[in-house]
C-alpha positions in Angstrom: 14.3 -72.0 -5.6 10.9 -72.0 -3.8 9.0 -75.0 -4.2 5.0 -75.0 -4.3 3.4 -76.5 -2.0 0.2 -77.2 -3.6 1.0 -78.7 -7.0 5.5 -79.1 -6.9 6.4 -76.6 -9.2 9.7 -75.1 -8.6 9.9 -70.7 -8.7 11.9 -68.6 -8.1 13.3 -67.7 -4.9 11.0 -64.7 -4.0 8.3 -65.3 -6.1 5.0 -64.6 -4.3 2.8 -66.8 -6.3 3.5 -70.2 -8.0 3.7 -69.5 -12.2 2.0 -72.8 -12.5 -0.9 -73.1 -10.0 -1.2 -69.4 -8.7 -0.5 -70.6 -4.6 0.3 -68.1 -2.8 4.3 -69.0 -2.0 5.1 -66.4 1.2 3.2 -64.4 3.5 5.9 -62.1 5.3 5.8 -59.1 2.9 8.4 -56.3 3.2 7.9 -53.4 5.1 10.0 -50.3 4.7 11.5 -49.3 8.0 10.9 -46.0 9.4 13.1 -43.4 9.0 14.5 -41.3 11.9 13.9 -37.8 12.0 16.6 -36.2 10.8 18.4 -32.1 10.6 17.7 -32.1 7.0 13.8 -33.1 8.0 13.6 -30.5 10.5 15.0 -28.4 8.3 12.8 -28.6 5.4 9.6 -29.0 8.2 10.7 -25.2 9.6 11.2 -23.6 6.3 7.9 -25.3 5.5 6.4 -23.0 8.2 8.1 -19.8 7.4 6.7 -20.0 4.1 2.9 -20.6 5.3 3.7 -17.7 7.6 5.0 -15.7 5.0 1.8 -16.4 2.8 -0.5 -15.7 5.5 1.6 -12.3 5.5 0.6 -11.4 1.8 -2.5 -12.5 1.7 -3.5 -10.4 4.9 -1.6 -7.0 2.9 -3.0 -8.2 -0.1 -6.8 -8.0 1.3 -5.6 -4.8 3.7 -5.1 -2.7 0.2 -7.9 -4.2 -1.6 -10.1 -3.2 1.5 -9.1 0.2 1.5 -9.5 0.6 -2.1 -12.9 -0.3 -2.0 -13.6 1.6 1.2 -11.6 4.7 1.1 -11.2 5.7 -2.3 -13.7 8.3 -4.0 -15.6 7.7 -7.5 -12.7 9.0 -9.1 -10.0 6.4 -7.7 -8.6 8.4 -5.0 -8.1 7.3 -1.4 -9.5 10.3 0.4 -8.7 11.6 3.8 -11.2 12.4 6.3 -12.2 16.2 6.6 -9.9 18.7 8.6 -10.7 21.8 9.7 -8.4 24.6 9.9 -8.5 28.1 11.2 -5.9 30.7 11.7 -5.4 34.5 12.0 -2.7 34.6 10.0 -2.9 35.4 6.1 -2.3 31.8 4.9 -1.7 28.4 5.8 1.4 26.8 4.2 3.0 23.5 3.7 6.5 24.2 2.8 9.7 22.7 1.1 7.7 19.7 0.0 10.6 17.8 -1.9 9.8 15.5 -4.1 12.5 13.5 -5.6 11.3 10.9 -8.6 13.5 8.0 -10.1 12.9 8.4 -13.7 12.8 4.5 -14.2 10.2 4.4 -11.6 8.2 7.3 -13.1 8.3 5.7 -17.0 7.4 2.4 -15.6 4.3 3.8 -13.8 3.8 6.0 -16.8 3.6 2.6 -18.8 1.0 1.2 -16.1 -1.5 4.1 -16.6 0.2 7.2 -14.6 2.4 8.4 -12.1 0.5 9.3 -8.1 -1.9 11.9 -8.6 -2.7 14.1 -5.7 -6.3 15.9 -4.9 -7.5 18.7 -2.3 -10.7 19.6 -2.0 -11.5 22.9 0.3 -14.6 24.5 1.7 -14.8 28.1 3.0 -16.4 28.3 6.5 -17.2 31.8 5.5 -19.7 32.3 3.0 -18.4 36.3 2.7 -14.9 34.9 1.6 -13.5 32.8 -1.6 -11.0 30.3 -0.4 -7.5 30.3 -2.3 -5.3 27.0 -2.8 -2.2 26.6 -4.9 0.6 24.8 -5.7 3.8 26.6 -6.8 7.7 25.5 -7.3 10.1 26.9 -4.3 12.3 28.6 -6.4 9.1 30.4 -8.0 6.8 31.3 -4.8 9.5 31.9 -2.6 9.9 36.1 -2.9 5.8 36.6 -2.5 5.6 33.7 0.3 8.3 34.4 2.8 7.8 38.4 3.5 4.2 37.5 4.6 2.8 36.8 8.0 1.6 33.1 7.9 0.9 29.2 9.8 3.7 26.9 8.8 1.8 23.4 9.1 4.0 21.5 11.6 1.8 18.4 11.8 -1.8 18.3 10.5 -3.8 14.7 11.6 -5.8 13.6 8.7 -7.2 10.6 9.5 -5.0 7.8 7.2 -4.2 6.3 10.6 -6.7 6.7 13.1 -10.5 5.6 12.7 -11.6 8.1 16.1 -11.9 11.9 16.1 -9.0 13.9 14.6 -6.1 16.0 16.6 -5.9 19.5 16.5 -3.8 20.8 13.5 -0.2 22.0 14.7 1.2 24.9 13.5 4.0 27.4 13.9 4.2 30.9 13.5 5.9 32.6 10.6 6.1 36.8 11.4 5.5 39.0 8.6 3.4 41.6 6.9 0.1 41.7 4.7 0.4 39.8 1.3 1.6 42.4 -1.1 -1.1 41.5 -3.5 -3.5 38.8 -3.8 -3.1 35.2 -4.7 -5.1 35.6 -7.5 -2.8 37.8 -9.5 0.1 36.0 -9.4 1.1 33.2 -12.2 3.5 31.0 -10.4 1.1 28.7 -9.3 1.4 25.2 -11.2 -2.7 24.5 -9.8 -5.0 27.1 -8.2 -8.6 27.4 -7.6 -10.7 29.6 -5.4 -14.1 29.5 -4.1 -17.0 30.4 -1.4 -17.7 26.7 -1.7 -16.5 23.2 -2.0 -13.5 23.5 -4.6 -11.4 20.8 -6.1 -7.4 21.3 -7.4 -5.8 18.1 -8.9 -2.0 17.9 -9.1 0.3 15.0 -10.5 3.9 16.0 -9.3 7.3 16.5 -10.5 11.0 16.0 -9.2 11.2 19.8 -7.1 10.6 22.0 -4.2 7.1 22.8 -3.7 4.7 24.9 -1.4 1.0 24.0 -1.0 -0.9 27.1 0.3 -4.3 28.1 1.4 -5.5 31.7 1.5 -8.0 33.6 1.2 -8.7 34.8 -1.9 -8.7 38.6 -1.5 -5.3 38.0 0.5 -7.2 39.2 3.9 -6.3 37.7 7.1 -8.2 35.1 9.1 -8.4 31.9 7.2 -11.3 29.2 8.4 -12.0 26.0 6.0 -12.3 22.8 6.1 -10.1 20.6 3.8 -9.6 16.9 2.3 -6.6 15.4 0.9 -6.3 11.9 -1.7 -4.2 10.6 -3.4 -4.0 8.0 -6.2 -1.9 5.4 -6.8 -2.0 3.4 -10.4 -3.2 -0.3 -10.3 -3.1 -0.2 -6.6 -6.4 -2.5 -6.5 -4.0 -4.7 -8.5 -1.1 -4.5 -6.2 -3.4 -5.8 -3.4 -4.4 -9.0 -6.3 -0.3 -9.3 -7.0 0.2 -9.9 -3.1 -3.0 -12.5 -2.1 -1.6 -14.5 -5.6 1.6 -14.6 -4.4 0.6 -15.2 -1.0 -1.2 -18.3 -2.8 1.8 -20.0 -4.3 4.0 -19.6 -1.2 1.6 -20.9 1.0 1.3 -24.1 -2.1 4.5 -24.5 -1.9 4.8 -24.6 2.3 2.2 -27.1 1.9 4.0 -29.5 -0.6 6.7 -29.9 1.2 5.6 -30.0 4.5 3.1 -32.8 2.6 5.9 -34.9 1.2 8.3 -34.4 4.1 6.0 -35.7 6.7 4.8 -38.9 4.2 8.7 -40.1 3.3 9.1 -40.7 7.2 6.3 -43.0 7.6 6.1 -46.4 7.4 
């Protein structure tokens, strides 16, 4: 028992105040005693920081695809290439044995979230004397009227996604043959054609297959000169960039709290 010193009333041993007079009975106060840094502390501090790191990670992506959304991509939603121009003296220019292999779980859920990607080239004659051909055709299909001609297999063709200065030279090779046997106007294995003296715009949302993408001239004539754009479009990919900064958000909360609490327990 504590006894007050002020008016003799007896308290309890650590009572702070008297219950009778309200005098104050101790001064020493306990003070919790500082913990010692410990593994599970360092732990928690370090995976505290690989999870701020991380968010800093998505966020940065996150405004990365919103930024080329808003900068790159036409009035139509597609992220466009810059303009490439092409010239051969062969009778066509062909991308070949494009495969394109689609998970059908992958291709309903997109389906579900407005489309599947959606693929655009848009080609302009240098030659105001001759319409510009391009078209898209199945392997299997194009295959017999492609391969028996003379043409420019497209090796590597710099389109500007990764570089901001001038473009590289188109790289082509060499594929020996003879003259188209007739236009590519008259034939009806193309899945998307057009043809024009100007600007000309084809549109193509793809399939699981083999695929050629060739440019020609219309008349089938050798000596091809045009300049040409690709884009693509990819659904909700404005909202992918969102997905990643909100993500990036919580991880980042969560590094916070803990490295908050962690650092607070082990004061005094």
């Amino acid at each position: 028992m504590v006894k007050c010193p002020n008016c003799g009333e007896e308290n309890r041993e650590k009572a702070v105040y008297c219950r009778k007079c309200g005098e104050k009975l101790q001064t020493n106060m306990y003070v919790k005693s500082k913990e010692p840094w410990g593994i599970v502390h360092i732990g928690v501090i370090l995976l505290s920081v690989l999870l701020l790191i991380t968010s800093f990670g998505l966020i940065m992506g996150g405004t990365g695809m919103r930024s080329v959304k808003n900068i790159m991509t036409d009035e139509d939603g597609y992220i466009m290439s810059k303009t490439q121009t092409i010239q051969v003296p062969s009778y066509g220019i062909v991308a070949d044995e494009i495969d394109i292999e689609l998970d059908q779980d992958a291709v309903r859920f997109f389906e579900r979230q407005g489309g599947f990607l959606s693929f655009k080239v848009t080609t302009e004659s240098l030659d105001p004397t001759k319409e510009v051909f391009i078209g898209v055709a199945r392997y299997a299909d194009a295959y017999s009227y492609i391969e028996p001609m003379e043409y420019h297999e497209v090796a590597d063709m710099d389109m500007g996604w990764e570089r901001i200065d001038e473009l590289q030279e188109p790289v082509y090779v060499l594929h020996p043959g003879d003259a188209p046997v007739t236009p590519p106007t008259e034939q009806d294995f193309w899945i998307v054609q057009g043809s024009s003296t100007g600007e000309q715009t084809i549109s193509w949302e793809p399939e699981g297959g083999n695929y050629y993408v060739v440019l020609m001239n219309a008349d089938g004539s050798e000596g091809i000169a045009a300049n040409i754009k690709i884009g693509v479009q990819v659904p909700f990919f404005g909202g992918i960039g969102d997905i990643l900064i909100g993500a990036g958000v919580v991880v980042g909360a969560i590094g916070l709290l803990m490295l908050y609490f962690t650092i607070k327990r082990n004061q005094p």
